[in-house]
C-alpha atoms as one frame of an Amber mdcrd trajectory, in Angstrom:
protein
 123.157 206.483 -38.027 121.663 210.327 -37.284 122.985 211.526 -40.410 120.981
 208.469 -42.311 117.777 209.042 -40.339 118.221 212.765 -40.999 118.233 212.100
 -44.853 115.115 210.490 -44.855 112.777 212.924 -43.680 113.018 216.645 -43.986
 114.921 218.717 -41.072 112.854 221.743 -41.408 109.297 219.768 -40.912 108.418
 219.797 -37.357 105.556 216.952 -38.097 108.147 214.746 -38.755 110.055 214.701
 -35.099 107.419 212.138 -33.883 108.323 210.085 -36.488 111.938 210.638 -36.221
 111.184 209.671 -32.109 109.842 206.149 -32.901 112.390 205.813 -35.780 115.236
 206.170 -33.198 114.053 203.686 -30.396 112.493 201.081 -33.037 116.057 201.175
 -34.292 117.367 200.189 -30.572 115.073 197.606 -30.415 116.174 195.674 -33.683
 119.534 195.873 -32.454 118.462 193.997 -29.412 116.630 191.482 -31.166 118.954
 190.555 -33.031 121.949 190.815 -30.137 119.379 188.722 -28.774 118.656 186.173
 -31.285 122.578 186.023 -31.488 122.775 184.862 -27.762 120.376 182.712 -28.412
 122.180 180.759 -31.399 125.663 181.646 -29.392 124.705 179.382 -26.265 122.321
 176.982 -28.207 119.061 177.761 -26.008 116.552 174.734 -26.337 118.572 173.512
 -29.019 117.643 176.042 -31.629 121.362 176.389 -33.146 121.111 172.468 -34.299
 117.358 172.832 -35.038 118.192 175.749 -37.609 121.585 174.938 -38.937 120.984
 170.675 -38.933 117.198 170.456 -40.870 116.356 171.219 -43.861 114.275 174.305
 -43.626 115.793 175.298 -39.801 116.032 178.674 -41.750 112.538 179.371 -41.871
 112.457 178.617 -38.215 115.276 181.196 -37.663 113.822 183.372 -39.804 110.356
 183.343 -38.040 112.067 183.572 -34.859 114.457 186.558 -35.607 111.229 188.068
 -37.062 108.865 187.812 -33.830 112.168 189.012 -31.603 111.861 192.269 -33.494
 108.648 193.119 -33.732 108.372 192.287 -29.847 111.470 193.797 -28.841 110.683
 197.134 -31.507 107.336 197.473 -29.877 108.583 197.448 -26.698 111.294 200.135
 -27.334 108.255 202.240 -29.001 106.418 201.669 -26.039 108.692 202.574 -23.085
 110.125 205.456 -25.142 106.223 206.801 -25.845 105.353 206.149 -21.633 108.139
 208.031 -21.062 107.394 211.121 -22.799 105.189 212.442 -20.298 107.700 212.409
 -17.546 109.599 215.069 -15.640 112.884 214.138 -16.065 114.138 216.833 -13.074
C-alpha cells in the first residue's frame, strides 16, 4: 500500500509529506468504516441487513450509510493523527 501511495506523489518533494500524512490515516479510517459497516450488516444492527438486501432501493440506503461511515470515520483518523502531531512522544 506504501509503494502505491509512493507512486502518486513525488519522493523528492518535501511539500508533499503532509499530504502523504493525511493520505496514510484517511486510508485507516476507510478501512474501519467499512470493517465497520461490515459488522453492522454481519450482526443485522436495527435491522439494516433486511432493510438493504429485502427493498427495492435498500442499496441506496447502504450506499448512503457506507458513505457517511467514511467520511466520519476518515475525518476522525485525520483528526487524531493531526492532534497528535504536536506531541512528545518520549
Amino acid at each position: 500500500m506504501r509503494k502505491w501511495f509512493a507512486r502518486m506523489l513525488p519522493k523528492d518533494r518535501p511539500e508533499y509529506a503532509g499530504v502523504r500524512f493525511l493520505l496514510h490515516h484517511v486510508t485507516g479510517g476507510v478501512i474501519g468504516a467499512v470493517a465497520f459497516f461490515a459488522l453492522i450488516l454481519a450482526y443485522d444492527l436495527a435491522q439494516l441487513r433486511e432493510l438493504i438486501l429485502n427493498t427495492r432501493d435498500g442499496w441506496v440506503a447502504g450506499g448512503l450509510l457506507l458513505f457517511g461511515l467514511i467520511v466520519t470515520f476518515g475525518s476522525v483518523a485525520m483528526a487524531v493523527a493531526v492532534m497528535l502531531l504536536g506531541k512528545d512522544r518520549n
